[in-house]
C-alpha positions in Angstrom: 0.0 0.0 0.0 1.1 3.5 -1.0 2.1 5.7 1.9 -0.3 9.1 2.2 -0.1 12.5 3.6 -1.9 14.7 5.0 -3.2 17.6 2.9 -4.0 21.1 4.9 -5.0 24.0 4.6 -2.6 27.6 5.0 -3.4 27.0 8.6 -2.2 22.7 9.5 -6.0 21.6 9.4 -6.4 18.8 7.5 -9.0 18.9 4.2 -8.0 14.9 2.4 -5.6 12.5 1.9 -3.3 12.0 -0.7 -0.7 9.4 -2.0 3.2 10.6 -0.5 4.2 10.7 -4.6 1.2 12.4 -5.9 1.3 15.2 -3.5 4.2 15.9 -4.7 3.9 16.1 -8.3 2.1 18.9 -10.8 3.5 21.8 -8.3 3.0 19.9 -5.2 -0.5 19.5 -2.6 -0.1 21.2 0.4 0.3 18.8 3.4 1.7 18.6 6.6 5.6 17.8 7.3 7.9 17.4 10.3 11.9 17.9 10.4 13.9 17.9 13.2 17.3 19.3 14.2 19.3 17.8 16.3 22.6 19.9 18.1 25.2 18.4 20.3 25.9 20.4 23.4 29.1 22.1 21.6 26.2 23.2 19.3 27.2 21.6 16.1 24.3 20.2 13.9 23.4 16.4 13.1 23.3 16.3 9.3 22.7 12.8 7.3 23.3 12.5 3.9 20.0 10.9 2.1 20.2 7.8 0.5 20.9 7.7 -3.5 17.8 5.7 -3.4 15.3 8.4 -2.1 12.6 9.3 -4.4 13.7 13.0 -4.6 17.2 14.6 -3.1 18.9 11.3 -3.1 22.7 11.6 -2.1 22.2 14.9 -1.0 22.8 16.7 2.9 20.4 17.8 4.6 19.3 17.9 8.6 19.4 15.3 10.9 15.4 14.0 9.6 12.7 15.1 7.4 9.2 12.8 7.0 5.7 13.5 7.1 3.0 12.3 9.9 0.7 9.1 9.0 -3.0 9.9 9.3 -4.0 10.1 13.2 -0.1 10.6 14.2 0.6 14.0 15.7 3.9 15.8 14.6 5.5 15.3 17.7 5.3 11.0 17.6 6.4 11.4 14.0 8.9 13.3 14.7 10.0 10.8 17.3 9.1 8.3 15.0 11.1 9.1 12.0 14.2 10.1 13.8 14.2 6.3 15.4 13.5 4.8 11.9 16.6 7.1 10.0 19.2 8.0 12.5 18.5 5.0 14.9 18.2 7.0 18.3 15.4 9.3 20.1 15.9 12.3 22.3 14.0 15.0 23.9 12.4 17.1 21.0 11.2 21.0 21.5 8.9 22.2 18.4 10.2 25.7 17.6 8.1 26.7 14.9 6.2 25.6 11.7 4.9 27.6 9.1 4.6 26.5 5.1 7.4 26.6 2.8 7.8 25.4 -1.1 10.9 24.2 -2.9 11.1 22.8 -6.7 12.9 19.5 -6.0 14.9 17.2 -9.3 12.3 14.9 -11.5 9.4 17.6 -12.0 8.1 17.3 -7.7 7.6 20.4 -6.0 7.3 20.1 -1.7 4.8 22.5 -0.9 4.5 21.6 2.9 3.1 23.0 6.5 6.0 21.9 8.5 6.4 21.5 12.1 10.1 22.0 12.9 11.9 20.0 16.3 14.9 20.8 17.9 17.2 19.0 20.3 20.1 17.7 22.0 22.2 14.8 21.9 25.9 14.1 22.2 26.4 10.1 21.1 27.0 9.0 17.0 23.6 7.6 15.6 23.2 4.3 14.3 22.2 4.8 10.2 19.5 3.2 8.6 21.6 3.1 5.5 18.1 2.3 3.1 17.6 6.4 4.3 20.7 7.5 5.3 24.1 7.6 3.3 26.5 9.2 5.8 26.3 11.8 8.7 28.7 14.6 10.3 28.2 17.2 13.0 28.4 20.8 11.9 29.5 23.9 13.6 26.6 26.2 12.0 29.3 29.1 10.9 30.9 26.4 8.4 27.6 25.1 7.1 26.3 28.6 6.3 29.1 29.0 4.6 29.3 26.1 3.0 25.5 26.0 1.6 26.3 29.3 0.0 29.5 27.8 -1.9 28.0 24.3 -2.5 24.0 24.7 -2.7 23.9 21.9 -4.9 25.2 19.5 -2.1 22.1 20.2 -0.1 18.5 19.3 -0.6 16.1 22.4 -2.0 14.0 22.0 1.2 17.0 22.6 3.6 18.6 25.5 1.8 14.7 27.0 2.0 13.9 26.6 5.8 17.0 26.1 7.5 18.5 29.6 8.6 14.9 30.6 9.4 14.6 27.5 12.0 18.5 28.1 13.3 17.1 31.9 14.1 13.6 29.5 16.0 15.6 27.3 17.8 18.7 29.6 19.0 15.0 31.8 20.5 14.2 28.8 22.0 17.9 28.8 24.1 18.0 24.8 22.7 21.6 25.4 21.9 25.0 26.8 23.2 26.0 30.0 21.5 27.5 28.7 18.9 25.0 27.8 16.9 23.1 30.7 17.4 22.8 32.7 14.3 
């Protein structure tokens, strides 16, 4: 069985169903999303690089888990849910913010998503789910702002469109030392 989204409105209340590939296609279905950060306590951030076999972003960096909630499953357990299933620990997650956000990804998909973004900490390597997860690193935030701007192409669409907005969230939230606060 194909997996499904949630489609939502502009403000995260859910109007259908759709199937995960179709809501992406033909400029994209807005539906709900979760992605989570995770810092170590020097502040550096979790990134994983997605499998080559991913349906869109394959092989590229991005943050430490993106998915989107089953029917009936708040953003919070699939938040929890998906970092278990990719990175292969859990931790204590704080959601910082969510708001909608659109990026044209490779093969003709758009995501057009109302994400809920999750922060936290944890200081231990994680343990890879290599079908969705190629490699991982920690990064001090200074080298990958840096680094996105000389090397967008390494990194998924979606990342380079959210992620200095959520490091300016979560650094408001106090989840990490100063050094990853923008």
């Amino acid at each position: 069985m194909e997996e499904m989204v949630v489609l939502v409105d502009k403000h995260d209340k859910q109007v259908g169903l759709e199937e995960k590939l179709k809501a992406h296609q033909n400029g994209g279905m807005l539906h709900r999303a979760i992605s989570v950060f995770v810092f170590n306590s020097k502040g550096q951030l979790m990134m994983q690089r997605r499998a080559t076999t991913k349906y869109h972003g394959g092989g590229l960096w991005s943050n430490t888990c993106c998915s989107h909630p089953f029917p009936d499953e708040s953003p919070n357990e699939a938040a929890h849910r998906r970092l278990y299933e990719e990175m292969g620990f859990d931790c204590e997650l704080h959601e910082v913010c969510a708001f909608v956000y659109e990026a044209k990804m490779e093969k003709g998909l758009t995501e057009k998503e109302y994400d809920h973004y999750f922060a936290g900490v944890y200081d231990n390597p994680p343990k890879i789910n290599p079908e969705e997860v190629s490699d991982w690193k920690w990064v001090p935030i200074n080298l990958l702002k840096n680094d996105t701007k000389r090397h967008a192409s390494a990194y998924t669409p979606f990342f380079l469109a959210f992620f200095e907005r959520v490091l300016k969230e979560v650094a408001a939230a106090g989840i990490t030392k100063e050094e990853a606060n923008v």
